[in-house]
Structure formats: C-alpha cells, structure tokens
SEMI-151833 format. One record per residue: residue in three letters; x, y, z of N, C-alpha, C in turn. Coordinates in pm, whole numbers, plus 50000, padded with zeros to 5 digits. Example, Ala and Ser with C-alpha at 12.3 -4.5 7.8 and 13.67 -1.06 7.14 Angstrom:
ALA513194943150780512304955050780513204967050780 SER512854977550708513674989450714512905000350787 
//
This chain:
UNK511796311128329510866309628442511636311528574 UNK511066321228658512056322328803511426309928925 UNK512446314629009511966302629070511106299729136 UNK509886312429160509006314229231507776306029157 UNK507826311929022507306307428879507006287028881 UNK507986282428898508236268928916508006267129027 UNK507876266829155507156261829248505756262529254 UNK505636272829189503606273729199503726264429081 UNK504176260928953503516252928842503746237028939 UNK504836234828953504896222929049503826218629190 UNK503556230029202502366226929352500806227129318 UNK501016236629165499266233929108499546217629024 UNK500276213528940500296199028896499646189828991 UNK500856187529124500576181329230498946180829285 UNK498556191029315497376196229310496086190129280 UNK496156188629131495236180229018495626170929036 UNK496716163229045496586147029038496126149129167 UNK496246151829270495546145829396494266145729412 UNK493766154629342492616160029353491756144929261 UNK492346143729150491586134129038492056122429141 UNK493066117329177493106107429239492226103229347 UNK491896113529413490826109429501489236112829491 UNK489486118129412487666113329333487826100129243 UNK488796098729185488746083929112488726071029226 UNK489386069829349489476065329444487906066229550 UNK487066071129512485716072029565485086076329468 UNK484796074129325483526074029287483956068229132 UNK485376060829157485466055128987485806067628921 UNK486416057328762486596070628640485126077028608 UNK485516085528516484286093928461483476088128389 UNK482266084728434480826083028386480496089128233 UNK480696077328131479476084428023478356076428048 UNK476956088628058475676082728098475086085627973 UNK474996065727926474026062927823472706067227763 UNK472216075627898470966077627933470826096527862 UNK471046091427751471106107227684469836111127633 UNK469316125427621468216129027577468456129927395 UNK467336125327373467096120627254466786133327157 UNK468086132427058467546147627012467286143626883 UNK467166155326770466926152826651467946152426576 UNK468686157526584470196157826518470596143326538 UNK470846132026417471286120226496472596122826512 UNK473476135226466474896135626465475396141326596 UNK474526145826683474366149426856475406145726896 UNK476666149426968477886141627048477246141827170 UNK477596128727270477026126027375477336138827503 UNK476656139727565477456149127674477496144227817 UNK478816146327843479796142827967479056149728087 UNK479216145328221479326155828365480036145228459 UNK479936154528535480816148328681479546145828777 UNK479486131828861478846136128989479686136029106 UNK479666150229158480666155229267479856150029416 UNK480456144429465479816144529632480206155629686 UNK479256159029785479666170929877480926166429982 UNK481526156929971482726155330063483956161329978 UNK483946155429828484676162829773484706171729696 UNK483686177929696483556193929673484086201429788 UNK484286193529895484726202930031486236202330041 UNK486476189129985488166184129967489146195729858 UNK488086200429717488616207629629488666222429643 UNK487696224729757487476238129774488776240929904 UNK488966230829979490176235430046491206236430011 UNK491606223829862492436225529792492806237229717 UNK492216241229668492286256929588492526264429694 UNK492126265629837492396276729899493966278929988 UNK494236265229972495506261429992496286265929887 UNK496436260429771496726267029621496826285129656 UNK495716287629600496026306229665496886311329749 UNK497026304929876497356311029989498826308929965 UNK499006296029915500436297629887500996300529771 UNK500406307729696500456313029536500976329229622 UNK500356332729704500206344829747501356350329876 UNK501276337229947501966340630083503466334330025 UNK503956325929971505016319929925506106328929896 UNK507536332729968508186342629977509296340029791 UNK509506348229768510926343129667511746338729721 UNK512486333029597513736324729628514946340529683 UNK515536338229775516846345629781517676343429820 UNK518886347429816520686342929876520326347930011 UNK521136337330112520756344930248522596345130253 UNK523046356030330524676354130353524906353230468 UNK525416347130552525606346130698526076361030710 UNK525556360130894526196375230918527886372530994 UNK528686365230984530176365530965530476369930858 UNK529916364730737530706367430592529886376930555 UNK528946387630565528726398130550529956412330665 UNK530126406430753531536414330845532726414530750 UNK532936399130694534336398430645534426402730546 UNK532966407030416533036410130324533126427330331 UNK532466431630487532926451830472534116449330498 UNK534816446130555536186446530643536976444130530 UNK536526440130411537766437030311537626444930216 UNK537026453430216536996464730118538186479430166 UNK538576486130104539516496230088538906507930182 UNK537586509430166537206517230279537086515030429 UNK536946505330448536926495530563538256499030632 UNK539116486630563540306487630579541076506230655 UNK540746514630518541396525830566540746531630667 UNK539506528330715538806535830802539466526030961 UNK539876515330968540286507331083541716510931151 UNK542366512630991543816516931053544086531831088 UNK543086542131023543226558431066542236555531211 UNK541686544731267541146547431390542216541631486 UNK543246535431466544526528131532544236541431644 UNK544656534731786545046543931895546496544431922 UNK547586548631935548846550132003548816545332110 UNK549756532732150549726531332322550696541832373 UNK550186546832500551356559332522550096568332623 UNK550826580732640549716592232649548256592732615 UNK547656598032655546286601932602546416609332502 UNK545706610432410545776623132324545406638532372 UNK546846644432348546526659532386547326657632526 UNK547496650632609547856654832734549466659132762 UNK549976658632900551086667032917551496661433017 UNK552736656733021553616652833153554456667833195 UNK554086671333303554806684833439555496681233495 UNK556156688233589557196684433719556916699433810 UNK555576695933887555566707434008555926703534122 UNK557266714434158558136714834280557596724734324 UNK558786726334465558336738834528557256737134646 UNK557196752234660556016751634768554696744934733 UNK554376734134698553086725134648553066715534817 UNK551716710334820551486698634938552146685634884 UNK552246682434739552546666834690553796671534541 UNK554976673134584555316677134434555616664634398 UNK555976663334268555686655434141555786658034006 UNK555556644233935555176644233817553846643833786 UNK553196651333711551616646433682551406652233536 UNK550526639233534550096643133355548826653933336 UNK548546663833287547296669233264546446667733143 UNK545886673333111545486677532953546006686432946 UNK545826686032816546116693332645545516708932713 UNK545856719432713545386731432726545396736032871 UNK545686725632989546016726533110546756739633148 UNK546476750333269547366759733298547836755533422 UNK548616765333489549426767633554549036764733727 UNK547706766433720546836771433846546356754633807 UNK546216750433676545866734333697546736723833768 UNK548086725933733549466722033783549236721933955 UNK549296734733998549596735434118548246725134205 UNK546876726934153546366719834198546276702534225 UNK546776700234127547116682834106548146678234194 UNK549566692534232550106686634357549136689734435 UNK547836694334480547566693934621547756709734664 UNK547886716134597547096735034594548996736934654 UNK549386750934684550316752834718550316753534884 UNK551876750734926551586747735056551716766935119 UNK552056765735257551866773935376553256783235311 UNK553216794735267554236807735255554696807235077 UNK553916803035026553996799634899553356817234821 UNK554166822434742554286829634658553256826534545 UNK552006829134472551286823034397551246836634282 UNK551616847234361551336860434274552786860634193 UNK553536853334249554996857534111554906847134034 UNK553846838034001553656830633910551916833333795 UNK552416828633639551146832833596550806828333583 UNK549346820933653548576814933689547856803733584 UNK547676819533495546716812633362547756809333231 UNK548986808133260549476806733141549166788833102 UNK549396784232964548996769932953550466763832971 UNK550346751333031551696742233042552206734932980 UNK553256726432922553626725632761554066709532855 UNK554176699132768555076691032781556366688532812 UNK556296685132951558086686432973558356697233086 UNK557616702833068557786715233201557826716733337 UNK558486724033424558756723533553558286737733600 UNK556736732233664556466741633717557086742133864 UNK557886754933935558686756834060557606766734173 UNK557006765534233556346772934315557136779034413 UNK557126794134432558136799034460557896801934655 UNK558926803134734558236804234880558306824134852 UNK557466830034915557766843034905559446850134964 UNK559526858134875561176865034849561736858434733 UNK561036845134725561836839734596561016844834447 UNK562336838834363561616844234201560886827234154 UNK560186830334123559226817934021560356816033938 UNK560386801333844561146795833752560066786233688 UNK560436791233520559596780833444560416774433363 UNK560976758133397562076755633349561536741633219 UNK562256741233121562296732433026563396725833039 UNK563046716232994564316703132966565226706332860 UNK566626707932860567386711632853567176726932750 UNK566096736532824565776747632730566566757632787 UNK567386761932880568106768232930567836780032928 UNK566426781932999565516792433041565776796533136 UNK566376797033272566796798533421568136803133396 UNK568546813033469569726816233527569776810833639 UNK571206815933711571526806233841570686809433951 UNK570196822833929569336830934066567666827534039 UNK567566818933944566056815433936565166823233795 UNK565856835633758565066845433681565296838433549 UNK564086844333461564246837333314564936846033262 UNK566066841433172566776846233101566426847632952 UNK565646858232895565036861832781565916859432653 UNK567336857632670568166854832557568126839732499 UNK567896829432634567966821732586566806808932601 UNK565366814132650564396807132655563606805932573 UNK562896797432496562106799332439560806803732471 UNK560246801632327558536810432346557716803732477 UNK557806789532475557156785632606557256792532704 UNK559166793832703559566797632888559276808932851 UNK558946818632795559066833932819557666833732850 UNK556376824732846555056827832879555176828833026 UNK556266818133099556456817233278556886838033293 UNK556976843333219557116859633260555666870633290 UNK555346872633356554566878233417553776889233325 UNK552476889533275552066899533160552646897233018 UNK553036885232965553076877432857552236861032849 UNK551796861532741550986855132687551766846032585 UNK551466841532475551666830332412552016841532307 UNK550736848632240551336857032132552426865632156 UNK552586872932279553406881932250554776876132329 UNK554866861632389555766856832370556416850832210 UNK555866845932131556116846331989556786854631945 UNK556426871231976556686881831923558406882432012 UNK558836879432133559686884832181560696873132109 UNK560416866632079561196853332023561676857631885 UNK560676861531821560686866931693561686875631651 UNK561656887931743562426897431737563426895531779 UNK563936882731893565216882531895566066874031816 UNK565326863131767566376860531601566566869431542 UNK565616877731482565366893531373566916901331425 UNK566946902931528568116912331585568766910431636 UNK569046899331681569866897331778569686890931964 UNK570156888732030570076890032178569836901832242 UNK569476901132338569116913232382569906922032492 UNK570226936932465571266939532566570616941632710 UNK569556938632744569366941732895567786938432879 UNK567066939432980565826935032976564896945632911 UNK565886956133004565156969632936564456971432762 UNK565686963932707565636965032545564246956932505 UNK563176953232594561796944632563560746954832537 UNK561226965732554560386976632550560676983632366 UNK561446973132306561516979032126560596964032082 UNK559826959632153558896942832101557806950632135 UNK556916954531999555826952331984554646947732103 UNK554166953132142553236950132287554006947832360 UNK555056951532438555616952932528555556968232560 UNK554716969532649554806983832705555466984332872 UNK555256996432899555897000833020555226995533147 UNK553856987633120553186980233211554176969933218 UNK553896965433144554336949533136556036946333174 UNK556896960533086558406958233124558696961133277 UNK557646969033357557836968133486557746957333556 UNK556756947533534556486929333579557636922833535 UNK558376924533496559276915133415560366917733437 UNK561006929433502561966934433535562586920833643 UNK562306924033737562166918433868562566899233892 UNK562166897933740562236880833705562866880833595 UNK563686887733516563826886233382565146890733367 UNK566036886233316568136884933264567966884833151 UNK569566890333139569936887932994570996879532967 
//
C-alpha cells in the first residue's frame, strides 16, 4: 500500500466513526421498531432503518464531500531536497567538477592580448596592452596618433603586433624599426636585418605579410643566410615590387 493509499484508508475510517458518533450522540443507537408489518411467513426476519434528521443528513453530505475532495486534491507523498544539497550534489559529480576547473581564468593578461612598446614620433610613448590581432596603425593610436614630422608611410600599418614588440615611429629621413626582445632584428642604422630576424620582425618590412614572411624564414634555414638583400628575390613571392620596398630598410 503507498502512502497516498494509507492516508485516504485512515481519513475514510476516521470519517465513519465521526459520523456514527454523532448520530449516536443525537438520536441514540439504532432503533429496532417492534412495530413490524405482519406477514405470513412466521419465519420473516425483522427489518432495520435509520431515522436520519435533516441536520445530519447535511453533516454526512459535507462529510463525503470533504472525503472526495481530499481523496482527489491530496498531493503524494515525495522527497523534497533542499536547494543547497541539490548544488552540492551537481558540483560533486565528475562532470561538474571538470566543467569548473576547464572554466578556471588565469590571473594575468586578458586572453589573447599583447603588451607593445611604441616609441618614437607618437604624442604618449609607452607601454600598452592591445588585443589579440591588434595592428600597427592600432599601436600608434593608443600612444595618441603620431606626433608632428612623423614618417607613417615607412611603416606597415596593417601588419598585426606580436607580444613583446617595439613599435619605433620613425621622424621622416629615418628608417622604421620593428624590434623584438632580444630577437636581434635591427642593425645599428635602424634597418631590419633579414639574416637574423624572425618571421615576426620581417612582417615590420614593407610589402610582406605574415605568409610570405614564413616563406623568407623558411628559405633561409633551407639555405642558408642570405648574401645581400638582393638574394630575396630567389623567395617565392618576392618579386621585383616588393624587393624594391625593402631595399631601402633591409641588411644582411
């Protein structure tokens, strides 16, 4: 029997005794009336009735409707779990768990971003952090745009800026420098030195990009150093456009 089962048998019991109790309590036990019709059968068993008053015919009829309503409306029994120990019970499961610690944040940086160093002709030079994918033309703006005789065309604008980098804004006559921490990209006169910069610093070269800085990197493990700048013109997308831009800023 569930437990829903047992509260209704317990509330209809209750029920009937109250019910008999208070008709016995206003009108006495049950009446056998002597006053039987006389039949022919002398073996006739007497027959029983109730006399109901209309007070408690009104008492039983609310009773039953009480009965129903809570036969009907009466919820089941169920476990209720507090809502703490429903928290403590996801939180202790393996999925939980692994889902809390792969959301851990790093104190530090933002994710993706980039600490610079723009000198030079800038209004505010500095350190400043950017985002992740930040260029060159983003740099210069965060110092405060470049100042009064500032060279903006010997620098490439749109290249992206890497962590660690020193963007140099050049005054005009001078050469741009895109220098790394201890990447030994700069010669003494400012120009990038293609032998020994990496793929980053070779993007600071004018009409190189990311890929076909890769490529000049590539080819110079593959072969060697390079004997003159000239020799950028045996790298793959390096044409005679581009080795002309590069001349001008570019050592061996």
């Amino acid at each position: 029997m569930t437990d829903g089962e047992d509260v209704r048998t317990r509330v209809e019991d209750a029920l009937r005794r109250a019910a008999s109790t208070a008709y016995e309590a206003a009108h006495g036990a049950l009446e056998n009336h002597g006053a039987l019709e006389e039949r022919d059968d002398a073996d006739a068993a007497p027959r029983w009735r109730f006399r109901v008053s209309p007070r408690v015919a009104v008492t039983a009829t609310i009773a039953v409707a009480i009965l129903g309503a809570m036969i009907v409306f009466l919820p089941p029994s169920v476990a209720r779990v507090a809502p703490g120990a429903a928290a403590e019970l996801a939180l202790s499961s393996p999925a939980a768990t692994s889902s809390t610690i792969s959301s851990a944040v790093t104190v530090g940086l933002p994710a993706g971003s980039v600490v610079v160093h723009v000198a030079g002709a800038v209004s505010a030079p500095g350190l400043y952090t950017l985002d992740g994918g930040a260029r060159v033309a983003d740099a210069v703006a965060a110092a405060g745009g470049a100042a009064d005789g500032a060279d903006l065309d010997a620098l490439n604008l749109a290249r992206v800026v890497v962590d660690g980098e020193q963007v140099r804004v050049p005054l005009k006559g001078e050469a741009a420098v895109g220098k790394f921490a201890g990447g030994g990209a700069a010669s003494a006169d400012g120009r990038v030195n293609i032998n020994s910069a990496d793929a980053a610093a070779l993007e600071a070269l004018p009409g190189v990009g990311p890929v076909l800085a890769a490529r000049i990197a590539a080819y110079r493990d593959a072969h060697g150093p390079f004997a003159s700048v000239d020799a950028l013109d045996d790298v793959s997308g390096v044409g005679p456009a581009v080795l002309e831009k590069v001349r001008a800023v570019a050592t061996v």
